[in-house]
C-alpha positions in Angstrom: 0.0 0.0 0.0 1.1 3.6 -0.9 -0.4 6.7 1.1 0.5 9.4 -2.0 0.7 12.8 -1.6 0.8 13.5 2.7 1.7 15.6 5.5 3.3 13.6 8.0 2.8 15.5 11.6 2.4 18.7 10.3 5.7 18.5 7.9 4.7 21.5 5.3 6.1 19.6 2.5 4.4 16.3 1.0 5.6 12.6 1.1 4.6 9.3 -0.2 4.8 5.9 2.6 4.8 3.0 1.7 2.8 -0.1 4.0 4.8 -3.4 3.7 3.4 -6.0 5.8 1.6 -4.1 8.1 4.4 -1.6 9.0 6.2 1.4 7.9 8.4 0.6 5.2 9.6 3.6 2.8 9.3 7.9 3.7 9.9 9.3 0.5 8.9 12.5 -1.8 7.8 10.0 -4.0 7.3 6.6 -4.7 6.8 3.8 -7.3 4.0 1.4 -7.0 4.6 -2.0 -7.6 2.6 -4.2 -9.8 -0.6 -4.7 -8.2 -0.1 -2.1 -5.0 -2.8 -0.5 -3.7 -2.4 3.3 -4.0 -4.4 5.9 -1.1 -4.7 9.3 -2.8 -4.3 11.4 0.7 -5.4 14.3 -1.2 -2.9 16.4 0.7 -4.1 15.7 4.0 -2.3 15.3 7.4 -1.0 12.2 8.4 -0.8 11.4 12.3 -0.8 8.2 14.6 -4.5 7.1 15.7 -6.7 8.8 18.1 -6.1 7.4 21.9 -9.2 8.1 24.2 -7.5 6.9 27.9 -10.6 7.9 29.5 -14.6 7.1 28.5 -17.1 5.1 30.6 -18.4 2.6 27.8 -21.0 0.9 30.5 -23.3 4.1 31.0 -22.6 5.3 27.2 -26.0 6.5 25.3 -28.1 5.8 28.4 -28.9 9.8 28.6 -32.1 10.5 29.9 -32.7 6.7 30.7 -34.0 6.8 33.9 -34.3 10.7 34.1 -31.9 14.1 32.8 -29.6 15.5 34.8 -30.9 18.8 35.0 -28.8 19.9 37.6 -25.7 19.1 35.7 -23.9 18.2 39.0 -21.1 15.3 39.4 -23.4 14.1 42.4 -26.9 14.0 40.8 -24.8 11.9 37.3 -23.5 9.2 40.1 -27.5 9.6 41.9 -28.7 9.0 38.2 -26.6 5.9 36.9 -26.8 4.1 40.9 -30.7 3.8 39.7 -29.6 3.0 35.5 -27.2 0.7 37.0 -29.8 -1.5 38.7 -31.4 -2.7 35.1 -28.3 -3.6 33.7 -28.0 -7.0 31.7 -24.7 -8.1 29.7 -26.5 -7.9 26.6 -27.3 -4.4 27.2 -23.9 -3.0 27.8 -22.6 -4.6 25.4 -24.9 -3.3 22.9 -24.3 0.3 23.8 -20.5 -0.2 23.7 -20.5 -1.7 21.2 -22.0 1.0 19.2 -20.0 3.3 20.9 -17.0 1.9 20.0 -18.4 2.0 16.3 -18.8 5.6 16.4 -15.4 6.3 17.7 -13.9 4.0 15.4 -15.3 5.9 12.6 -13.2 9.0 14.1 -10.1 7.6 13.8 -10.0 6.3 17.7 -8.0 2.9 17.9 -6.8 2.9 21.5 -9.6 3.3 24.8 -9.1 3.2 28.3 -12.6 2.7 29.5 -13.7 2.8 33.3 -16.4 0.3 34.1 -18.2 0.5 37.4 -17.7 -2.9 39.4 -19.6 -1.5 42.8 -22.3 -3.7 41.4 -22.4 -7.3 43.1 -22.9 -9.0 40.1 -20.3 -7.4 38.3 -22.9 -7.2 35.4 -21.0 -4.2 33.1 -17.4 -6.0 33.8 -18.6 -9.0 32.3 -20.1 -7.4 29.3 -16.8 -5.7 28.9 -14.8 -8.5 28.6 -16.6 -10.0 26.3 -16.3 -7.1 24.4 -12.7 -6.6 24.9 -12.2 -10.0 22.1 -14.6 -8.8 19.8 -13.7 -5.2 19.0 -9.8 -6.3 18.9 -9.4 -6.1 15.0 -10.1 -2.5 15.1 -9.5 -1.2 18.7 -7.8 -1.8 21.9 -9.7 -1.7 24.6 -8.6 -1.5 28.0 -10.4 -2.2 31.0 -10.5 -0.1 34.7 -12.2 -1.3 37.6 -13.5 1.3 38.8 -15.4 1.9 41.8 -18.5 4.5 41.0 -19.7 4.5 44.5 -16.2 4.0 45.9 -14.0 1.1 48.1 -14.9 1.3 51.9 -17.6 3.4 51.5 -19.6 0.4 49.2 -20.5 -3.0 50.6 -17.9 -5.4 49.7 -16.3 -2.5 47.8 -12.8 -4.2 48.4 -13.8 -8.0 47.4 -15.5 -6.7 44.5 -12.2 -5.0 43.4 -10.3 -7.6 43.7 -12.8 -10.0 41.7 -12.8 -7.4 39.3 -9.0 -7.4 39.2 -9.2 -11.5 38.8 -11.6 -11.8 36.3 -9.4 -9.5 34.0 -9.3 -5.7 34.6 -6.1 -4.8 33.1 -6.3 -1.4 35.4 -7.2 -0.7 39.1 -9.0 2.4 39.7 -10.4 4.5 42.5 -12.5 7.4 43.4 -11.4 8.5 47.1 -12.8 12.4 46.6 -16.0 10.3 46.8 -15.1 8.3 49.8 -17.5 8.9 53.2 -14.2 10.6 54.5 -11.2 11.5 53.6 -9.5 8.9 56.0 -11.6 6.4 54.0 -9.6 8.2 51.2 -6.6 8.0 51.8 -7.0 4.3 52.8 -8.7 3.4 49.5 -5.4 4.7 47.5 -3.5 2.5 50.3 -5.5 -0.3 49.0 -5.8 0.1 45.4 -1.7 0.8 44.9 -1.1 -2.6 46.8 -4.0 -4.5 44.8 -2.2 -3.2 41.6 1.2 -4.4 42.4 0.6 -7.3 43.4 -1.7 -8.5 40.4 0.6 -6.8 38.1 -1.6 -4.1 37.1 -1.7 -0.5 35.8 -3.5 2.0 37.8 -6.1 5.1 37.0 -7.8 6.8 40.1 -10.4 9.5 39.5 -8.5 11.9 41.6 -10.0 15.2 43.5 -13.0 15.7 40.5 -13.9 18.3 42.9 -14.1 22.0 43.2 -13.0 21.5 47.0 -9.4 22.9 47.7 -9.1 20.8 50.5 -9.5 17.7 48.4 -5.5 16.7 48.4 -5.5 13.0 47.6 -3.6 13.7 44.7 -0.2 13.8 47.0 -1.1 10.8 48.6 -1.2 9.2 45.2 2.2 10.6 43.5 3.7 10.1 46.9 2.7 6.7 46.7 3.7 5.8 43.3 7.0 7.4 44.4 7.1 5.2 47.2 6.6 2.1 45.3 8.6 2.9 42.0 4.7 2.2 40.2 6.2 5.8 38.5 4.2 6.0 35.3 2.1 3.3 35.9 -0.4 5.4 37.4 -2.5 7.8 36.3 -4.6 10.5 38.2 -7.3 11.5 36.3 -9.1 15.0 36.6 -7.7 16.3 39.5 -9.6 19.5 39.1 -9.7 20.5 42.3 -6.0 21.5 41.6 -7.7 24.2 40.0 -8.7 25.6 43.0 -4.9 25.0 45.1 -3.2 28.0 46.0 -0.4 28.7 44.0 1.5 28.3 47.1 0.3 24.7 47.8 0.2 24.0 44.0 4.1 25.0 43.5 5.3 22.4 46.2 2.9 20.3 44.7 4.9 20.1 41.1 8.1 19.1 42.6 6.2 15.1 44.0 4.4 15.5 40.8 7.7 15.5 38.9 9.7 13.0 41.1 6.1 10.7 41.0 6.5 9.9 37.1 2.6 10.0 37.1 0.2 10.3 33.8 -2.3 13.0 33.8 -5.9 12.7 32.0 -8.1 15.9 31.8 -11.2 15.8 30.2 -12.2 18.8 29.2 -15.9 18.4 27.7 -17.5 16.9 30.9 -15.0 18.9 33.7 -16.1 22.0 31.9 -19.4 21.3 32.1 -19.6 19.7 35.7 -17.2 21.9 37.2 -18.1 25.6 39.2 -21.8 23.9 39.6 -21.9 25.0 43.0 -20.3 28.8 42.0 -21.8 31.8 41.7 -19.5 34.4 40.4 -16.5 34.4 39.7 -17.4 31.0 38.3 -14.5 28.3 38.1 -13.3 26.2 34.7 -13.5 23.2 36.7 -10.1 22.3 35.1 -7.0 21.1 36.1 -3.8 22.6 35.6 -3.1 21.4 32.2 -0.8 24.2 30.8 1.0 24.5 33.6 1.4 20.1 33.9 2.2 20.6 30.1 5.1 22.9 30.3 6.6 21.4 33.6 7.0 18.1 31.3 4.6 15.8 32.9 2.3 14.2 30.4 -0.9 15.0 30.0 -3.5 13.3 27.6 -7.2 14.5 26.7 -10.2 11.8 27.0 -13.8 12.1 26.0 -14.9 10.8 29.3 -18.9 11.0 28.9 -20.6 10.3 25.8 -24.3 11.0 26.3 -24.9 9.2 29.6 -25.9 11.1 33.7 -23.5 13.1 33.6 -23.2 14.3 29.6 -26.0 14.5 27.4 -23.5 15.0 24.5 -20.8 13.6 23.1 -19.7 11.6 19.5 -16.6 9.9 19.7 -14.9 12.6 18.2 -11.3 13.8 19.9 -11.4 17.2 17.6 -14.2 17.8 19.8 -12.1 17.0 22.9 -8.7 19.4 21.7 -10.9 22.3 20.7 -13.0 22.3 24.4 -9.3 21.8 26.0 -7.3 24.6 24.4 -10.1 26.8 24.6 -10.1 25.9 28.3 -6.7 25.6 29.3 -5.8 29.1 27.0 -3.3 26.8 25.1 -4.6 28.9 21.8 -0.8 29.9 20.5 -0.1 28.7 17.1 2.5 26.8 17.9 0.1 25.1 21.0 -2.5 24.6 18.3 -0.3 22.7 16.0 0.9 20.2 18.7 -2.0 19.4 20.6 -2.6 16.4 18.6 0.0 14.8 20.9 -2.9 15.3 23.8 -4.7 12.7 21.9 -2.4 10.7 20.4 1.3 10.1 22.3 0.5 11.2 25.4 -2.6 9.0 25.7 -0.8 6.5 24.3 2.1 6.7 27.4 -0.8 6.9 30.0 -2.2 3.8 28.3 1.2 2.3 28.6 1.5 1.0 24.6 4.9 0.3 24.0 6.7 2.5 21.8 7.6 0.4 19.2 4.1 -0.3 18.8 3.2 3.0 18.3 4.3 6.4 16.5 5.0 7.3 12.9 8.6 5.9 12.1 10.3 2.8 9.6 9.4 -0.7 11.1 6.5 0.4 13.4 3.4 -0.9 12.7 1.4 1.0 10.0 -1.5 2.5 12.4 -2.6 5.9 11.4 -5.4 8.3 10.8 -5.2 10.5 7.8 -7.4 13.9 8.3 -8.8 16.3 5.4 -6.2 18.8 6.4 -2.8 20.1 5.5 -1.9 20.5 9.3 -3.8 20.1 12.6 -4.3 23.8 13.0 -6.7 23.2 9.7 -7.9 20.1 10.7 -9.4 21.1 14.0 -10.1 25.1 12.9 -12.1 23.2 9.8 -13.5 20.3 11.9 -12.3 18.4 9.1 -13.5 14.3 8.6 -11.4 11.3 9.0 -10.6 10.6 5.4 -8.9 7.1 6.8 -8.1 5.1 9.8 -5.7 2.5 8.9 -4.6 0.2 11.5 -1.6 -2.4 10.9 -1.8 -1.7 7.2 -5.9 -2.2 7.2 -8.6 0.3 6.6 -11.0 -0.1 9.3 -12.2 3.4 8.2 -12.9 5.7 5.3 -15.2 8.8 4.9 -16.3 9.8 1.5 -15.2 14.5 1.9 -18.7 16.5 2.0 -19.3 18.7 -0.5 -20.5 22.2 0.2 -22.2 24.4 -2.8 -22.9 28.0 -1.5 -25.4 29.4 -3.9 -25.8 33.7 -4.0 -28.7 35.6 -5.1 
C-alpha cells in the first residue's frame, strides 16, 4: 500500500509511505508502486498516529435521559442517576451500547480506549459485558479495561472484594474514586489499598482523583507520593484532579516538585469537567479544570479523554477527539499557534504513554506498525479550525475506516 501525496505531523512539504506488511516501510517524496499495489490518494491531508481516548465510561454510554436528565448538571446528581440506570443492567445491554459506541469512535479515527467500568455492582454485570467485548472489537480497537469503583471502596458494601474479583476476572487497570469516599481517612485508605492491589496482580493504575471544586481535596499527594514510594512511577495515572484548579499557587508550587519525582500520567477531560465543574459557584465562576498548561510545560504528560458520551452526567458527546482538543485549548488558553499545532499529541502520544503501549508499537517511524489516521487537512491547526472528517483510519496496514469528503455548494442571489 502507498499513502500518496501526505503531510506527516504537520511537515509542510508532501511525502509518499509505503505499508509493507503491516508496517512502515519507505518515507519518500515520492514513490513507485509495484505491480498490483494498492495506492491511497491522501489528497494532501495530514498524516498522524491514531486517536487514543484513555478515559470514556463505555457501561453508562447512550443511556442519557434513561431513567431521568440530569438537570442539575452536577457530578453528584450523574452518580444519583446511573446508581438507579445501574440497577437494570443486563450483559446484553452494555454490550450493545459499547459496542455501538465503540463504532462511532472507530469511525473518528479512535483505535486505542481506556474505559472505566463501574464494578460497585455485586454481580459485576458491566465488567462482564466488557470483557466480552474486549475479544470482539480487537481487530479494530484496543480496549482497555478499569475497575472502577462508582460509588467508591470502603464506602460500598464489599467494595474491596468486588475490586479484587474485578481485578481477577481480568481488569487490566485498578482504579479508585477516594474524593468520593464517606471521609477523607476512608480516602486516603482506599489509595493505600488500590496501589497494593495493583502491584501485586501486576496491574496499571487510574484513580479518578480530587473531580472536585473543594481545595481541600488533596489525595492527589497521597497518590504521587505513593507511586514514588513504590517505583509504580508512570504506571499510574490520576485522572481530573480538578480540584488543583482551585490549590493555592503556594500549595500548587510544592505540589509540582512530587508530581515530577512521581512519574505519574495526567488525563483531563475537558468536555464533561467544563461542564460539571463551578456547579456549585456563583461568580466568579471556576473552569472546573486542572492545571493542564502549567502540567504541560513542567513536562509531565498530559493526555485529553472524551470521558462522557451521552450518559448522567453528559448528554452530548460523539466519539470525536477534535471535539475534545478544541473544548481543551479553549479551556486551558493553550490557543498559540504553535500550542495549536501540537496538541494532537494530547490525543495521540500522550494518551498512548498513560495507556502504557509500547513505543515500538506506536508512532510514525520505519518498522513500526502502519497504524494511522489520515485527516482532510494540510496540518492540525486546519484540521481542527475546519472540523475536518477522517478521510482514513488505517490500522496495521488495514482500513477499518474511510469517509467519502462532504461537498459544500454555496449558492448567492
Amino acid at each position: 500500500m502507498i499513502i500518496h501525496g501526505v503531510h506527516v505531523e504537520n511537515a509542510e512539504k508532501l511525502s509518499d509511505v509505503r505499508v509493507d506488511g503491516g508496517v512502515f516501510a519507505e518515507f519518500a517524496p515520492a514513490i513507485s508502486p509495484r505491480s498490483g499495489e494498492r495506492v491511497i490518494d491522501a489528497r494532501g491531508g495530514l498524516l498522524i498516529p491514531p486517536f487514543v481516548d484513555p478515559h470514556v465510561h463505555l457501561d453508562a454510554a447512550l443511556t442519557a435521559g434513561d431513567p431521568e436528565w440530569n438537570e442539575t448538571g452536577t457530578l453528584f446528581d450523574g452518580i444519583r442517576i446511573w446508581s438507579e440506570r445501574k440497577k437494570t443492567l443486563s450483559v446484553g445491554d452494555v454490550k450493545n451500547r459499547a459496542k455501538q459506541t465503540i463504532m462511532m469512535m472507530a469511525a473518528h479515527g479512535i483505535q486505542y480506549v481506556r474505559t472505566h467500568i463501574d464494578v460497585t455492582d455485586p454481580d459485576l454485570t458491566a465488567l462482564h459485558a466488557m470483557l466480552e467485548l474486549r475479544e470482539e472489537v480487537d481487530p479494530y480497537v484496543d480496549l482497555q479495561i478499569v475497575a472502577f469503583p462508582q460509588e467508591g471502596i470502603l464506602s460500598f458494601p464489599h467494595g474491596k472484594e468486588l475490586m479484587r474479583e474485578a481485578v481477577s476476572e481480568g481488569a487490566d487497570v485498578v482504579g479508585g474514586i477516594p474524593h468520593f469516599e464517606f471521609t477523607s481517612e476512608y480516602g486516603s485508605a482506599s489509595l493505600r489499598f488500590l496501589m497494593d492491589l495493583a502491584q501485586r496482580n501486576d496491574r496499571l493504575v487510574d484513580v479518578h482523583c480530587d473531580e472536585i471544586d473543594d481545595p481541600a481535596s488533596r489525595n492527589l499527594e497521597i497518590l504521587a507520593t505513593l507511586a514514588y514510594e513504590s517505583g509504580m512511577a508512570d504506571r499510574v495515572t490520576a485522572s481530573h484532579t480538578t480540584a488543583m484548579g482551585s490549590y493555592n499557587d503556594a500549595y500548587a508550587y510544592k505540589l509540582f516538585r512530587l508530581l515530577g519525582m512521581s512519574k505519574i500520567n495526567f488525563v483531563s477531560n475537558p468536555l464533561v469537567n467544563m461542564h460539571l465543574g463551578g456547579r456549585f459557584d456563583t461568580y466568579p465562576k471556576r473552569r472546573g479544570l486542572t492545571r493542564v498548561k502549567e502540567l504541560n510545560e513542567a513536562g509531565i504528560t498530559v493526555a485529553f479523554g472524551e470521558d462522557d458520551i451521552q450518559d448522567p452526567w453528559s448528554p452530548l458527546g460523539a466519539g470525536n477527539m477534535l471535539d475534545v482538543v478544541r473544548m481543551g485549548l479553549y479551556a486551558a488558553q493553550l490557543m498559540g499557534y504553535r500550542q495549536i499545532m501540537d496538541s494532537y499529541r494530547f490525543v495521540t502520544y500522550n494518551g498512548a504513554k498513560t495507556m502504557h503501549i509500547a513505543q515500538k508499537d506506536y508512532g510514525i517511524a520505519t518498522g513500526r506498525p502502519a497504524s494511522f489516521v489520515i485527516l482532510n487537512a494540510p496540518d492540525f491547526y486546519h484540521a481542527l479550525n475546519e472540523n475536518v472528517e477522517v478521510l482514513y483510519s488505517v490500522r496495521a496496514g488495514r482500513v477499518v475506516a474511510q469517509t467519502t469528503p462532504h461537498e459544500t455548494h454555496v449558492v448567492l442571489g
